[in-house]
N, C-alpha and C positions, 0 to 999 in steps of 0.2 A: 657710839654716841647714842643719847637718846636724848628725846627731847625735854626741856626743863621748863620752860614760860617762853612768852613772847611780851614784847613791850611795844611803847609806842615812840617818837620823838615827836614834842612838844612844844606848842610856840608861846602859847599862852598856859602857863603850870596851873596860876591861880582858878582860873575858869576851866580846865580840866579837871583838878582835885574836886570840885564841887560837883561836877557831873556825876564822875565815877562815884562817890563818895553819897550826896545830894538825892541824884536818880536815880541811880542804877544801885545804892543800897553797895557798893564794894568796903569793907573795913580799913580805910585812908586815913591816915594818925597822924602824918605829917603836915606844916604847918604849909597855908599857902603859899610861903616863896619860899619853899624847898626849891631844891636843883633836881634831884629824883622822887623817885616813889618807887616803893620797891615791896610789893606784898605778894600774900600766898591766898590766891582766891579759889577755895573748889578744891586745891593741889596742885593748883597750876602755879608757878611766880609768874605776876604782871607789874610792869613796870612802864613808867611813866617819865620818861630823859628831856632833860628841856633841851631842847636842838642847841641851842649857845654851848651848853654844857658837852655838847656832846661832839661838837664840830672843834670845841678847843683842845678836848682829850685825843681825838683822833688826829688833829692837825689837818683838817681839811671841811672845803664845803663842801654842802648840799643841795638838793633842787627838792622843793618838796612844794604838794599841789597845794593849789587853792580853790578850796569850795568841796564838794562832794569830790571822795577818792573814790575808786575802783582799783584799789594796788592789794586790797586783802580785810578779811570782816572780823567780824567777834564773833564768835556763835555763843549763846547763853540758851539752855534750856530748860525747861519748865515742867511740870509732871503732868498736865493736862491741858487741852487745847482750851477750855475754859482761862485756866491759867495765861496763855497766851493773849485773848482777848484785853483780860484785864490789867496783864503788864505794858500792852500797846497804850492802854488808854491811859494808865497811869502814870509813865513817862513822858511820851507825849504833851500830858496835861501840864508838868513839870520841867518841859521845855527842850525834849528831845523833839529833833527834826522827824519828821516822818517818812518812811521814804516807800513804803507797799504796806497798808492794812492785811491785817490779819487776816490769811486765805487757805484753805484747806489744798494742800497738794495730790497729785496725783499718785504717788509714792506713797500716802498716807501721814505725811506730816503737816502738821498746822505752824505758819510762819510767819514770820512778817519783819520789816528791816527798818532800822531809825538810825540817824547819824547823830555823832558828836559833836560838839560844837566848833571843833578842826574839819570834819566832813569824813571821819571814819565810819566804816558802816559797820551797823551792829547787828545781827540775827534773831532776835526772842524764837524760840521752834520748840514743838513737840511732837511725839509719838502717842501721846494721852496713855503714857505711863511712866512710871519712875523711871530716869537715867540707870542704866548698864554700863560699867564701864567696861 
């Protein structure tokens, strides 16, 4: 096996298409009351299941948080810790939650953590160089 994408399940579709789409700049085509979202960001597939949709395909419920999670993050990176500053400030200002300002790690990376408007938490982080994959 190897790995392919990760997705999300979603309560609200409308109000996450906009995020991801809106702030975070992801290429989202689908309309806002899709049932999924299903794209290929970076090379990664991410996908977007509205929990209804997804609790009636499996035939069962869920328990899912409310407010800020700590079940798993996004990590998105940026080529310069410069660049991190200014995606903090720029999302942020566009209505991501804020969750640690932009701090220089002891490891040498520059990070900082915003949530989605479900309470996922997302990563902006750099090395202050281009991504290696």
């Amino acid at each position: 096996m190897r790995l392919d994408g990760f997705g999300l399940l979603v309560n609200d579709m409308g109000t996450m298409i906009r995020f991801y789409r809106d702030v975070l700049g992801f290429e989202i085509i689908e309309d806002e009351n899709a049932s999924n979202v299903y794209l290929v960001k970076d090379g990664t597939l991410f996908l977007l299941y509205g929990r209804d949709d997804f609790e009636g395909l499996t035939k069962r419920k869920y328990e899912y948080s409310k407010g800020l999670n700590g079940h798993c993050e996004i990590a998105l990176y940026v080529d310069s810790f410069e660049e991190v500053d200014a995606a903090f400030e720029r999302v942020t200002r566009n209505g991501a939650v804020p969750i640690l300002a932009p701090e220089t790690e002891p490891w040498g990376q520059r990070t900082c953590y915003i949530a989605d408007p479900e309470g996922n938490l997302i990563e902006i982080g750099s090395f202050n160089r281009p991504f290696r994959s």
